[in-house]
C-alpha positions as CSV (number, residue, x, y, z in Angstrom):
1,X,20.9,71.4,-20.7
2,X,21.6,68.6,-18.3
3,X,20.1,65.2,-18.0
4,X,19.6,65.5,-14.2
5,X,18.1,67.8,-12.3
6,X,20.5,69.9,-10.6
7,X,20.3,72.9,-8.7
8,X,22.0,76.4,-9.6
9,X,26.0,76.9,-9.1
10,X,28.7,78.9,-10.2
11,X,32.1,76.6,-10.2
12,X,34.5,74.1,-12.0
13,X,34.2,70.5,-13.2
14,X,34.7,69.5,-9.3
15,X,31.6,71.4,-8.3
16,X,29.1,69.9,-11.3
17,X,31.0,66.2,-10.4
18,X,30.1,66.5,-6.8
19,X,26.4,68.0,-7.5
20,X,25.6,65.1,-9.9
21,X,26.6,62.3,-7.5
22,X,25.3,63.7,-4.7
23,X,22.0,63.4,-7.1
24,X,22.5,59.8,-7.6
25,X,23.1,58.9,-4.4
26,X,20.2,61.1,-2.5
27,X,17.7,60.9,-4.8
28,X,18.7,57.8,-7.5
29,X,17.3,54.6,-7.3
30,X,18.1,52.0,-4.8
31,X,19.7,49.9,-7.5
32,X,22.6,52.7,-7.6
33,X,23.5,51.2,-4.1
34,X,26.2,49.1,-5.5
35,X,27.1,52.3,-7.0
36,X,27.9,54.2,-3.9
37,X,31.6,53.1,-3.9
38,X,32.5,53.8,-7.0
39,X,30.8,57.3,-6.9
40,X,32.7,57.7,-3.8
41,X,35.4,56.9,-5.0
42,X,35.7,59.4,-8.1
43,X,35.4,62.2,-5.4
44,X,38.3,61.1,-3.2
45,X,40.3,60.6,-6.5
46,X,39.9,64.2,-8.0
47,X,39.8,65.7,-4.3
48,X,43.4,66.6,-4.0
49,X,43.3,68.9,-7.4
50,X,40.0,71.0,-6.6
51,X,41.6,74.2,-5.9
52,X,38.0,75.5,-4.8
53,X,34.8,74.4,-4.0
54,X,31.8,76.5,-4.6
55,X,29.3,76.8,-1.5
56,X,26.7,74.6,-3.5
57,X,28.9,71.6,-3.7
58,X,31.0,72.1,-0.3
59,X,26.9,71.8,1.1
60,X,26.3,68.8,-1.2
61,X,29.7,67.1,0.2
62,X,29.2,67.9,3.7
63,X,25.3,66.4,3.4
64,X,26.6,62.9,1.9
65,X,28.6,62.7,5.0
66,X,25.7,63.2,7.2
67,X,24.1,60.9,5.3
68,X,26.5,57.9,5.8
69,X,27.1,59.2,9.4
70,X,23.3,59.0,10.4
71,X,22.5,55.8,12.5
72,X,19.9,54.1,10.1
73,X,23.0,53.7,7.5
74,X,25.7,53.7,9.5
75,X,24.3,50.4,11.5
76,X,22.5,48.5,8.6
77,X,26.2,46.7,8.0
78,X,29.3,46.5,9.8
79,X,30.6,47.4,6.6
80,X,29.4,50.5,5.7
81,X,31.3,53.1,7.7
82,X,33.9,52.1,4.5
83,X,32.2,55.1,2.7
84,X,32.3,57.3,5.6
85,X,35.9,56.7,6.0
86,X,36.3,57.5,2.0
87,X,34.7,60.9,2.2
88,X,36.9,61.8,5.5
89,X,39.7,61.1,3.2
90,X,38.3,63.5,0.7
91,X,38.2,66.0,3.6
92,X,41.7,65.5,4.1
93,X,43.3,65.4,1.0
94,X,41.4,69.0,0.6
95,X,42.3,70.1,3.8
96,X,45.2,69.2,3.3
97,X,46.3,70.1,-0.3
98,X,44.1,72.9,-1.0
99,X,43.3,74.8,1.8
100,X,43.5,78.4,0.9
101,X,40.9,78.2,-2.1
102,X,38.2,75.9,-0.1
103,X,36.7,78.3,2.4
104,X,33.6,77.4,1.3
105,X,33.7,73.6,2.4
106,X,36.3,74.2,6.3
107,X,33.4,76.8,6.7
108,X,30.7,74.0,6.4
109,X,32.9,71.8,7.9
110,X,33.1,74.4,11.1
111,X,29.2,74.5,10.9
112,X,28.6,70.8,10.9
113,X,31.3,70.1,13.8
114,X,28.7,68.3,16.0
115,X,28.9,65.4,13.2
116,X,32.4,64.6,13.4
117,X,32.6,65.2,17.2
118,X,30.1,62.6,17.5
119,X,31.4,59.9,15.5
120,X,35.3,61.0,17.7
121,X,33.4,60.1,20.6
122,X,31.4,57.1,19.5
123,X,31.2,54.2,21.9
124,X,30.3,51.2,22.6
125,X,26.9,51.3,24.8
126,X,25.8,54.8,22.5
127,X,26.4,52.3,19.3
128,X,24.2,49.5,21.1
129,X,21.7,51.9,22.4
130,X,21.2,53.5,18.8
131,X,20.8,50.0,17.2
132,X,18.1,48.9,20.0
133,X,16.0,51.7,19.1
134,X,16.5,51.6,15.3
135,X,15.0,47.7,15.8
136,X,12.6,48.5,17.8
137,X,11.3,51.5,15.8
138,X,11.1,49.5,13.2
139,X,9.8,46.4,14.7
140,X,6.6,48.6,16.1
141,X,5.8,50.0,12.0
142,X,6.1,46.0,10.6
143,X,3.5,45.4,13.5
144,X,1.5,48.1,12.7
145,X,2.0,47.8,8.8
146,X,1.1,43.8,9.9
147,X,-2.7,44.8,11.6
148,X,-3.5,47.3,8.7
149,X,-2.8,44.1,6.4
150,X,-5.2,41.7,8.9
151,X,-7.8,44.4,8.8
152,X,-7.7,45.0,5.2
153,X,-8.2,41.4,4.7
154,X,-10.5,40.7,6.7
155,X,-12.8,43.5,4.9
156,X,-11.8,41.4,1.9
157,X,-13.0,38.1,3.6
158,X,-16.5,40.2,4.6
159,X,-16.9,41.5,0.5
160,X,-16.3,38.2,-0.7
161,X,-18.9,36.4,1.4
162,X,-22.0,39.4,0.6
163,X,-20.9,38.8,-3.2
164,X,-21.2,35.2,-2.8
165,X,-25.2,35.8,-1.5
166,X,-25.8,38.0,-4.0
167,X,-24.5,35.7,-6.4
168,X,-26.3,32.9,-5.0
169,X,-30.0,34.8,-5.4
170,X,-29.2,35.7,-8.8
171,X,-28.7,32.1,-9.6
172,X,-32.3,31.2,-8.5
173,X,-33.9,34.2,-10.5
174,X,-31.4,32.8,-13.8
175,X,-32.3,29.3,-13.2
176,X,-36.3,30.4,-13.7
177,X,-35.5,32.5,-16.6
178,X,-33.9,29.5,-18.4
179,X,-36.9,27.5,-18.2
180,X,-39.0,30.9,-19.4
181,X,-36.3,31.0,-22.5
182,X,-35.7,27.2,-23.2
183,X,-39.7,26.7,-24.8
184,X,-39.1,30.1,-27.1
185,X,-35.8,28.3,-28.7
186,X,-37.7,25.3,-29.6
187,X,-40.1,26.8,-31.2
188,X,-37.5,29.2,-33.5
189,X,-35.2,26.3,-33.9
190,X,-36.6,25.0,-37.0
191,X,-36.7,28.2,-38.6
192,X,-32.8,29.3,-38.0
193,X,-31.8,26.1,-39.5
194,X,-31.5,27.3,-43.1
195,X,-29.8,31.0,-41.7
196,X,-26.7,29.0,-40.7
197,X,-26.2,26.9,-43.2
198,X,-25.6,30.2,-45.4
199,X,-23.9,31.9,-42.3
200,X,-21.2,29.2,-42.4
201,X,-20.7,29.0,-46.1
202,X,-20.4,33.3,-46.0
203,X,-17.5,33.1,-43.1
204,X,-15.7,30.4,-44.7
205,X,-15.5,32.7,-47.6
206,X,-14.4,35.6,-45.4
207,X,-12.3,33.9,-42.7
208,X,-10.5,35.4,-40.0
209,X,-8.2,38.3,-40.4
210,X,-5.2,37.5,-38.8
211,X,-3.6,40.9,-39.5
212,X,-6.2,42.8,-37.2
213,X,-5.7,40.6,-34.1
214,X,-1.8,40.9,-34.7
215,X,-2.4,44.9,-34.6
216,X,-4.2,44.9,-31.1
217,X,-1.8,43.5,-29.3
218,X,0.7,46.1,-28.0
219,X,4.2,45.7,-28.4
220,X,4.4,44.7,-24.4
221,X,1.7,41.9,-25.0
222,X,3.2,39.9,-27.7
223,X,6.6,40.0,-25.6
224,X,5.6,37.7,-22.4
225,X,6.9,40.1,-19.6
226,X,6.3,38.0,-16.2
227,X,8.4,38.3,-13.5
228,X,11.7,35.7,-13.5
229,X,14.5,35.2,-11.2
230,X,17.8,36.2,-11.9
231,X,19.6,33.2,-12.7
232,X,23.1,34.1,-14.4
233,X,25.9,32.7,-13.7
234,X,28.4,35.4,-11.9
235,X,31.7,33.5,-12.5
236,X,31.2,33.0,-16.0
237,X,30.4,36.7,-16.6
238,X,33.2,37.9,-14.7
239,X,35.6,35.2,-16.8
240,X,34.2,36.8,-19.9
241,X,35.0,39.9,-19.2
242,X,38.4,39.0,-17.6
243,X,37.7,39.8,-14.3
244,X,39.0,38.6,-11.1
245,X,36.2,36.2,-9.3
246,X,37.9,36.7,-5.9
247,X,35.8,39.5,-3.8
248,X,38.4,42.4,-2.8
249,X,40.1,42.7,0.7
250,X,37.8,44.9,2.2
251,X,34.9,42.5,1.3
252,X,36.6,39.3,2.4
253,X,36.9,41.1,5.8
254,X,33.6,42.4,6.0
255,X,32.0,38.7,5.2
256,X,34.8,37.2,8.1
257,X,33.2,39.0,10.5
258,X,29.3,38.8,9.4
259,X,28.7,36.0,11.7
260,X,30.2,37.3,14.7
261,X,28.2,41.1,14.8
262,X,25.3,38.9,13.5
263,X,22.6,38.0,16.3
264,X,20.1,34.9,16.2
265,X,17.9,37.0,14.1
266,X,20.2,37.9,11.7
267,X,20.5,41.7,13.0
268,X,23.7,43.4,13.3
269,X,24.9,44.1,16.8
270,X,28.1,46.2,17.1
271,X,31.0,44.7,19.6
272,X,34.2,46.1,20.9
273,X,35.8,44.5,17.7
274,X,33.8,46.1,15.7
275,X,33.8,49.2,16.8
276,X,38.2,49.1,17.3
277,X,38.0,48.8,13.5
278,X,36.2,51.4,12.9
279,X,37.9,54.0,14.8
280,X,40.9,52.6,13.3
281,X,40.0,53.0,10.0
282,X,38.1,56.4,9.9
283,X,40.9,58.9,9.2
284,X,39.4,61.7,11.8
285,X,42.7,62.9,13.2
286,X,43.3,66.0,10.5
287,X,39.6,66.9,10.8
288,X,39.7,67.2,14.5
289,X,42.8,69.5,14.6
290,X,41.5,71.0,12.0
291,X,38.0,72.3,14.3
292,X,40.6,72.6,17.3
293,X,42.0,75.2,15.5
294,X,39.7,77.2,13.7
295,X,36.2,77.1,15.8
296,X,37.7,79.1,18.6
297,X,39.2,82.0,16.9
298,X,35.6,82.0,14.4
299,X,33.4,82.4,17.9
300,X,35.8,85.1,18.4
301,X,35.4,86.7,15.4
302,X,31.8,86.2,15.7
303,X,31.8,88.1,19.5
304,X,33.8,90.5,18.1
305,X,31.2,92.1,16.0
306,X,28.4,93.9,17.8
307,X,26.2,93.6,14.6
308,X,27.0,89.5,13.9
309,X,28.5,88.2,10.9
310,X,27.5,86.8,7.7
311,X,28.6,83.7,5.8
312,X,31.2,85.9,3.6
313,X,32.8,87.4,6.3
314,X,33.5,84.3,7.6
315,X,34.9,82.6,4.6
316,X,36.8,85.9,3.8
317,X,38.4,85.6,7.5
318,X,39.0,81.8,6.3
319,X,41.2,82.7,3.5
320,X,43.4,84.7,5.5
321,X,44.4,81.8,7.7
322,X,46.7,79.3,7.4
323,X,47.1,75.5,8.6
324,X,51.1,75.2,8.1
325,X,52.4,73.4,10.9
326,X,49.2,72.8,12.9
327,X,48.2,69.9,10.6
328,X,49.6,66.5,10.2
329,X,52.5,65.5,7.6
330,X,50.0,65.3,4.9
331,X,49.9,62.0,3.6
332,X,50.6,60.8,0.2
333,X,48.0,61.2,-2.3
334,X,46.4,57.6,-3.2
335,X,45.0,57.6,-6.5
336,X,42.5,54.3,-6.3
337,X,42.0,52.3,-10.0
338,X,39.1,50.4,-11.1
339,X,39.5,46.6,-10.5
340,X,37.2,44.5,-12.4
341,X,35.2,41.6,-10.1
342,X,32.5,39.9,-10.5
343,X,29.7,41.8,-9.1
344,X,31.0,45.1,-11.0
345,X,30.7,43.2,-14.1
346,X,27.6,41.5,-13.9
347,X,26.0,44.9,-12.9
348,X,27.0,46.9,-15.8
349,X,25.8,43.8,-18.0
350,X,22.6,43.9,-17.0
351,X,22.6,47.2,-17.6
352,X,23.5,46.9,-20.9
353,X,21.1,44.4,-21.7
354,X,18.7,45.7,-19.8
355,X,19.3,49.1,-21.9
356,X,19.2,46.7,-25.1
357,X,15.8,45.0,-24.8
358,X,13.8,48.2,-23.8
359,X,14.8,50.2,-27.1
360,X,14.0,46.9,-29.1
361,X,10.3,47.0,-27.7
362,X,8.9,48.5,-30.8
363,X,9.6,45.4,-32.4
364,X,10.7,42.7,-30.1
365,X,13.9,40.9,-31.0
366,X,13.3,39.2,-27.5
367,X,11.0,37.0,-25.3
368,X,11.4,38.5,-21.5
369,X,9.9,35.4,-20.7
370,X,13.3,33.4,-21.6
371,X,15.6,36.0,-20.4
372,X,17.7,35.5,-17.2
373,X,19.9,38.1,-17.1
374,X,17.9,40.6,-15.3
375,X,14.3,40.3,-14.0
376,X,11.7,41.4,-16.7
377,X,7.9,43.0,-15.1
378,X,5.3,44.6,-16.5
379,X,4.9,48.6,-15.5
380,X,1.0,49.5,-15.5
């Protein structure tokens, strides 16, 4: 049985790699975000030895793409069409190196055309437009989200001032029963004065059980668990784990340029810089060819039969064609390694420790209220 919940296949070890990370990134947590690269990068690693792709996991490739393509991630940094440009070299090195098994995925590739025709033909004032109407979008649900706050407080203000009237007759009518109440306890005063002398001799012979008040607090009550800010230091974790402290190249370039795609309100704006980067780095030219290709003689094939075709046919027809000589030099394969820095290493210590402390909740070996590490909150 697997830990995650996947859907049905029939494949290899590539197909069950590319289901499960397609999992994490889709429907993970947001903390997995400073994941995506190295989940990305795992793919385009093993890409150039999966001889063939189910239909499940060509699906579950194509649909990450989409998903870094679409507008509302592709303009939340000027960074972020890096991952874009890492599963287009996955594409290629498949394409390129492994053609005649993966029907499956140049099928779905030939289905989802429209995507990478789109992004060939991306300019400036389309990139601009899309970006204006992603802001103002969501610009127009703050403000709404903003008067549904005002109203809800102001309901709030309304309760508060009925319960202080209420309150304030229920004084009066207290303040009268005192005085009712205050001539019956002089009068048994006199009598209760032996009672507690041999009330407080009988509980100092009990006491307090300290034993019982220790059991009723839960595990999660005798740890304090309020919020705290992260407050590690990132250089020192990174020197303990012999890690570099310098961000890498692509970062360094990304932060350059964060000022000058960066507008008064701190919004990304895409220029003509921005955008020759971009097209210089997404590796699109194989792809294209690729569609050039294959998309006319599939309509064909498609017009061909009076009755249609189905998927198999297609990917049958697939197989029978070949890509020698219409495709670029393919390139050499690039094999990328894991380099330490400090932001990989303080994530997966936090993890750790974060792992740590919640299986020692039964009995706590720590305070969260002292730990800095990683922030510590009650779940209710």
């Amino acid at each position: 049985h697997l830990p995650v919940d996947v859907p049905l296949f029939n494949g290899n070890h590539a197909d069950l790699l590319v289901i499960v990370l397609h999992k994490l990134i889709v429907s993970g947590s947001d903390k997995l975000a400073a994941l995506y690269n190295c989940f990305l990068t795992i793919i385009c690693n093993v890409s150039p030895y999966c001889k063939s792709l189910g239909s499940v996991a060509a699906v579950k490739l194509v649909n990450l793409f989409q998903l870094f393509v679409s507008p509302r991630f592709f303009y939340a940094s000027e960074s972020n069409y890096v991952y874009v440009a890492m599963i287009l070299e996955t594409f290629n090195n498949i394409v390129q190196y492994q053609y005649e098994g993966n029907g499956n995925l140049v099928y779905t590739l030939i289905r989802r055309k429209d995507l990478f025709d789109g992004l060939a033909g991306l300019t400036l004032s389309a990139a601009q437009e899309v970006v204006d109407s992603i802001y103002a979008e969501t610009h127009q649900n703050s403000s709404q989200r903003t008067t549904l706050a005002e109203q809800q407080q102001q309901s709030d203000v309304n309760l508060e001032q009925k319960k202080k009237k209420q309150s304030g007759k229920n004084e009066e009518e207290e303040e009268e029963e005192v005085d009712e109440d205050e001539e019956d306890e002089d009068e048994e005063s006199e009598t209760s004065a032996d009672d507690d002398e041999d009330a407080d001799e009988g509980g100092k012979s009990a006491g307090r059980r300290p034993l019982e008040l220790f059991a009723q607090s839960s595990p999660t009550e005798l740890v304090s668990t309020a919020p705290v800010q992260r407050t590690g230091d990132l250089e020192q974790v990174a020197q303990d784990y012999g890690a570099t402290t310098q961000p890498t190249a692509s970062i360094n370039a990304a932060n350059s340029s964060t000022n000058n795609n960066r507008n008064s309100e701190g919004r990304f704006v895409p220029s003509e810089q921005w955008l020759q980067a971009v097209k210089a780095e997404l590796p699109l030219h194989t792809i294209m060819r690729l569609l050039k290709h294959l998309v006319p003689q599939v309509e064909e094939l498609s017009r061909s039969s009076p009755n249609g075709v189905d998927e198999q046919q297609v990917v049958t027809f697939l197989h029978s064609t070949t890509m020698v000589g219409l495709l670029p030099v393919p390139h050499p394969i690039v094999i990328r390694k894991y380099q330490p820095n400090r932001f990989t290493c303080l994530w997966f210590t936090a993890f750790q420790w974060g792992v740590i402390f919640m299986h020692n909740q039964t009995v706590p070996l720590f305070d969260g209220e002292f730990v800095k590490l990683f922030m510590v909150q009650t779940v209710t």
